[in-house]
N, C-alpha and C positions, 0 to 999 in steps of 0.2 A: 504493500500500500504506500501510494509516494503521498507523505502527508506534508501541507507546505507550510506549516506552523504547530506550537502548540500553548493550547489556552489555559493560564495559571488561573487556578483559584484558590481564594483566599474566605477564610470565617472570622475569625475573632475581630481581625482589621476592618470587618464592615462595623464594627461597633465604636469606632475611634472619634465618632461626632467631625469633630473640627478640624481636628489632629489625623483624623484617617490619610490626606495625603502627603506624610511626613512618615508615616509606617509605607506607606506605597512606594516611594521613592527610595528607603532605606530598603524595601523587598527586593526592589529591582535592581537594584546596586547590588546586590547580594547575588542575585540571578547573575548577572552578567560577571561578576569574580568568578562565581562558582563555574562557569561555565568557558572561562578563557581558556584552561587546558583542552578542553575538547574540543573548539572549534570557533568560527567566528559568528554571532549572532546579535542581531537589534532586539532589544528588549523594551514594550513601547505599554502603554497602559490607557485605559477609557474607562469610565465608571465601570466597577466591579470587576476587572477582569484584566490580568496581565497576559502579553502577549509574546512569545518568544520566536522570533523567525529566524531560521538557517541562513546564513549568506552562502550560497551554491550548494556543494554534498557537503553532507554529516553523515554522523554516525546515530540511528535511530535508539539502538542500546544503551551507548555510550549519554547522550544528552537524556533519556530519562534517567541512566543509574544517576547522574550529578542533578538533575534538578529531585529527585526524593532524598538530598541530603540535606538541603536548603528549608528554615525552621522559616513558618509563614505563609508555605506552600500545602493545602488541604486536597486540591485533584491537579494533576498534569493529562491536559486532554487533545492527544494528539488531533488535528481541524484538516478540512480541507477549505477552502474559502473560494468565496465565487462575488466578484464584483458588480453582479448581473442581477438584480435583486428581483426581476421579474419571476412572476407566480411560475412560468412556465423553464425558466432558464434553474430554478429550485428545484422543483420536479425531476428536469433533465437528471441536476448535480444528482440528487439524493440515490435514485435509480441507480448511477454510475456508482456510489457509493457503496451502497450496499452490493452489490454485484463484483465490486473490487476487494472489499474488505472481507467478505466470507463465499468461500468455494462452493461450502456446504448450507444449501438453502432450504433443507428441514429446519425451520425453526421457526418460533414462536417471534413478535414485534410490537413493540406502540413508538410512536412518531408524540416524540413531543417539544412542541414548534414553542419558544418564547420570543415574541412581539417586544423586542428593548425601544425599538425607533417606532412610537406610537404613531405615526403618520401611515405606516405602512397597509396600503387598503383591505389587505384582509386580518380578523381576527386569530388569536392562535388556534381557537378549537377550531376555525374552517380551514386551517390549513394542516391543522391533525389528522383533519378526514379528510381531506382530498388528497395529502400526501399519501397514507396509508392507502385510499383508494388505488392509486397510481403502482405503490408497490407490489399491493397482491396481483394487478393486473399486468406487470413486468414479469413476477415471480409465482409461479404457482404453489410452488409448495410453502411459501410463506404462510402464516396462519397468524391472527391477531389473539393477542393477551394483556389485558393492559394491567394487570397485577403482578404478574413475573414476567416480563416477558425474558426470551435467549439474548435478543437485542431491542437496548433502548435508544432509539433513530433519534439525536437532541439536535435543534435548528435553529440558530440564535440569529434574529433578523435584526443586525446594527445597520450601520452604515454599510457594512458588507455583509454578508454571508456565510455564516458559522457554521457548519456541518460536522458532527462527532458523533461517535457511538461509546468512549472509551473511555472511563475517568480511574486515571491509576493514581490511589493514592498519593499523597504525600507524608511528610513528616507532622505536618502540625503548625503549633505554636506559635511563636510570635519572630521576627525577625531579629539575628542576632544585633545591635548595635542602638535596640528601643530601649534596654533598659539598664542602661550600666557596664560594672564587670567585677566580678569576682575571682578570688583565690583558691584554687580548688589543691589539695592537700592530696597528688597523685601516688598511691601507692603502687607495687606489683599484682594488686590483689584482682580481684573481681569488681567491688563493691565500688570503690573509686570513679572510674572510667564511666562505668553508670549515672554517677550522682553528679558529674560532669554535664554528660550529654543531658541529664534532666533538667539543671538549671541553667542550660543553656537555650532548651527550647521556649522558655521562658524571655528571651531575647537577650540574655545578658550575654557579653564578651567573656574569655577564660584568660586570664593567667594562671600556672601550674608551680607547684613545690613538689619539688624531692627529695627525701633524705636518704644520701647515701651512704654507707659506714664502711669503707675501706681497710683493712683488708678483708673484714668481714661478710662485705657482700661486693661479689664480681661485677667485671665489665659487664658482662652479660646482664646481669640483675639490673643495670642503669640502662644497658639497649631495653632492653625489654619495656621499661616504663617510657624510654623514649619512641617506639615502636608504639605501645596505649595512647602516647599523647598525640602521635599522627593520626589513629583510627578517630579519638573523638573530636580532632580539629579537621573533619571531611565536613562534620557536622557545626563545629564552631565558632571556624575559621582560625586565624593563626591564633598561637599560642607562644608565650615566653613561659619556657622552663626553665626553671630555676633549679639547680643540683647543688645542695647544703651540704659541707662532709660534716655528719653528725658523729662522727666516733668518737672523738675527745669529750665530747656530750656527755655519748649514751656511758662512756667509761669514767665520767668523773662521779655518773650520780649509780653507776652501780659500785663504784668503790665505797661510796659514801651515804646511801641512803638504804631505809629497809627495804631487803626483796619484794617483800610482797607489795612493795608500792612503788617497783620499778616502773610498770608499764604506765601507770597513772604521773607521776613528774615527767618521765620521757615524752608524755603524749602534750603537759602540759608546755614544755621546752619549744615541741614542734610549734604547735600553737603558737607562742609568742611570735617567733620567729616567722614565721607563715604571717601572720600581722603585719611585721617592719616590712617583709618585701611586699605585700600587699599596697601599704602603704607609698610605695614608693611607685608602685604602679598603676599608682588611683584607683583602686581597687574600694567598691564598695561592703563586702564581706564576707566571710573564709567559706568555703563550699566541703564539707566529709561527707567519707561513704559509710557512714555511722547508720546499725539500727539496731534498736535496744535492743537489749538483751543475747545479740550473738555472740559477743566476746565478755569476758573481764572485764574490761575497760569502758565496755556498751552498757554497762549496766546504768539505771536511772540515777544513783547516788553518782558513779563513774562519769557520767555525761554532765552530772551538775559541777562536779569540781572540775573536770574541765575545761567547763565556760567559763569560771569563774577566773580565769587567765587572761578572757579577750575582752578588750572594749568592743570592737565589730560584731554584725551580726552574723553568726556563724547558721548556715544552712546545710542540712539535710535530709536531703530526698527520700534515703533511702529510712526512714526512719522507721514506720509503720510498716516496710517489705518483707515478706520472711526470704528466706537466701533462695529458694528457688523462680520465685519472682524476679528476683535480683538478676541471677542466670539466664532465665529466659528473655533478658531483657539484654541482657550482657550479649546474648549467641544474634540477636535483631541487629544491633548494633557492627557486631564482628570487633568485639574487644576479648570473648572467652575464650579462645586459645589460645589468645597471647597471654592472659591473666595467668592460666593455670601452667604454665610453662617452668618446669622446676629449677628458677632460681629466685635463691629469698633477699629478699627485700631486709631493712636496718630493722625494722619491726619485731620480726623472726629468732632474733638472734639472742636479745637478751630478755629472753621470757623467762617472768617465774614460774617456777611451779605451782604453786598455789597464792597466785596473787590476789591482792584484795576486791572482794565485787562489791562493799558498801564503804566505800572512805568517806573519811568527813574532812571536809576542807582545813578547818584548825590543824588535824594530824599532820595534813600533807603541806600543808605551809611549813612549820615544826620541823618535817623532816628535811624541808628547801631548804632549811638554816643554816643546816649542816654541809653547803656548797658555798655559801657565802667566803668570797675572799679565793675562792677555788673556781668557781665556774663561770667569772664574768669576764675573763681576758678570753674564755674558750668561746663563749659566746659573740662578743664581737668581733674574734678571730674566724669562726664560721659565718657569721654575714659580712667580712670583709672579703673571702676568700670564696662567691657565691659561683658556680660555672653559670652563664645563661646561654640556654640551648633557645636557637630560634623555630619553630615547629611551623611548616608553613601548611596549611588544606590542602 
């Protein structure tokens, strides 16, 4: 089927009052990034409806897999268009249409015409039935269904002539660059990479933290999350990673504090830290792939001391998810194989054995005391010392 456009739709963005064509124009900008690696294309818009046309050949796979990455985007609807807006010159199209697009003509149909350019002299429903007329009389073994039908014949009468049958999905949400950006706190794990892509569909921009612990966890362990942070910057667009060596860190407060409230200071460390480079990159607040109760450290008491480290508002997606939620969401995306890939992450390595699930903030201040005068030159020595990885979509 040679189709010589395809029409973007959009939902939440018809609800933007005033403000709608500031989300439209950030959509389309969006559209046309995401879409420079594949090929060359005009991306143009009219009330409700974004339009994306091929300059010569494309690639028809290629230009839908990049516009279902694009957050803003609810159907990609491959068109044919016809400049001819005459009853009879519609007819012709449609016939040809259907007759191009499917070989196989056992199948059910309803024709359904939307009138946008109200001048146009006939109504939708006369043009529902005279089109359908036309078709069973082209096609015999067509057969009408207007509650399920095999194919839904859609005929949008603008200024031109919108002919589709096809509305493939998109992602959603709101267009990356409506509402901010955040610091998302990327681990090797699962959970991360998800909680990512979540508040991103949200329209917020990503910046990314890593903690790496040398010699304790490999190159690989840092590809690995740099590989997670390409899969969810198809969706997010670019990304600065940030690569912390947290060793001197993670080994001054397991020399010095109790085990069982390692994971809880380590976690509270990242935190801070995850903040200054946040800060530094206007960043409006830290993004985990936190949800209660899977780990130690997830627990409700664990999650409130915490916070109680960050001034920002720290978001998590994944909060309410149980972990196979989580995965199946992980495998949509195409971050689960690289997630599950056996090398550990700085997290991993200095686990308690039975570390604390209910801390109370006093304790764990108390036992921070005990770093005082020890762990503040290690500290601005790891955010002096930051690698930035630039991650491009």
């Amino acid at each position: 089927m040679n189709y010589q456009a395809y029409m973007i739709k959009y939902a939440e963005i018809g609800t933007k009052g005033k403000n709608r064509y500031v989300f439209e124009d950030i959509l389309c900008k969006n559209i046309r990034n995401r879409l420079r690696s594949v090929g060359d294309y005009t991306v143009t818009k009219e009330y409700g409806r974004i339009y994306v046309t091929p300059e010569g050949e494309h690639d028809y796979e290629d230009t839908i897999a990049a516009l279902k990455t694009v957050f803003g985007i609810v159907g990609i609807c491959p068109v044919v268009i016809s400049a001819d807006t005459s009853f009879d010159s519609i007819k012709e199209r449609a016939i040809a249409f259907v007759g191009e697009a499917y070989s196989d003509k056992k199948k059910t149909f309803k024709v359904n015409a939307k009138r946008v350019n109200k001048q146009y002299p006939m109504s939708s429903m006369e043009m529902n039935a005279d089109l359908g007329e036309a078709l069973l009389e082209a096609y015999s073994e067509l057969k009408v269904d207007v509650h399920d039908p095999d194919i839904m014949l859609q005929v949008e009468v603008r200024n031109e002539i919108y002919i589709y049958s096809l509305t493939i999905p998109g992602p959603g949400g709101l267009p990356i660059g409506t509402n901010g950006k955040a610091m998302l706190l990327l681990s090797g794990g699962i959970d991360s990479p998800v909680a990512g892509y979540m508040i991103s569909k949200r329209g917020v921009g990503l910046s990314a933290t890593y903690f790496h612990a040398p010699p304790y966890t490999s190159d690989r362990a840092k590809q690995k999350v740099v590989d997670l942070a390409k899969c969810v910057a198809r969706y997010s667009g670019n990304i600065r990673l940030h690569v912390v060596n947290f060793t001197d860190i993670q080994m001054a407060i397991y020399k010095n504090c109790p085990h069982d409230e390692l994971t809880i200071i380590m976690r509270r460390y990242m935190m801070k830290i995850a903040e200054e480079l946040a800060k530094k990159d206007e960043c409006q607040a830290l993004i985990t792939g936190e949800s209660i109760g899977q780990v130690a450290s997830q627990t409700m008491q664990s999650l409130t001391v915490t916070n109680a480290v960050c001034t920002m508002p720290v978001f998590r997606p994944c909060i309410g998810m149980d972990k196979q939620e989580i995965v199946e969401l992980s495998e949509k995306i195409d971050t689960y194989e690289t997630s599950i890939l056996p090398y550990e992450d700085c997290c991993t390595i200095f686990v308690a054995k039975h570390p604390v699930t209910k801390p109370k903030l006093e304790a764990i201040e108390k036992s921070e005391k005990l770093l005082e005068g020890i762990i503040e030159p290690l500290y601005e020595e790891a955010l002096n010392t930051v690698e930035l990885i630039h991650v491009r979509a």
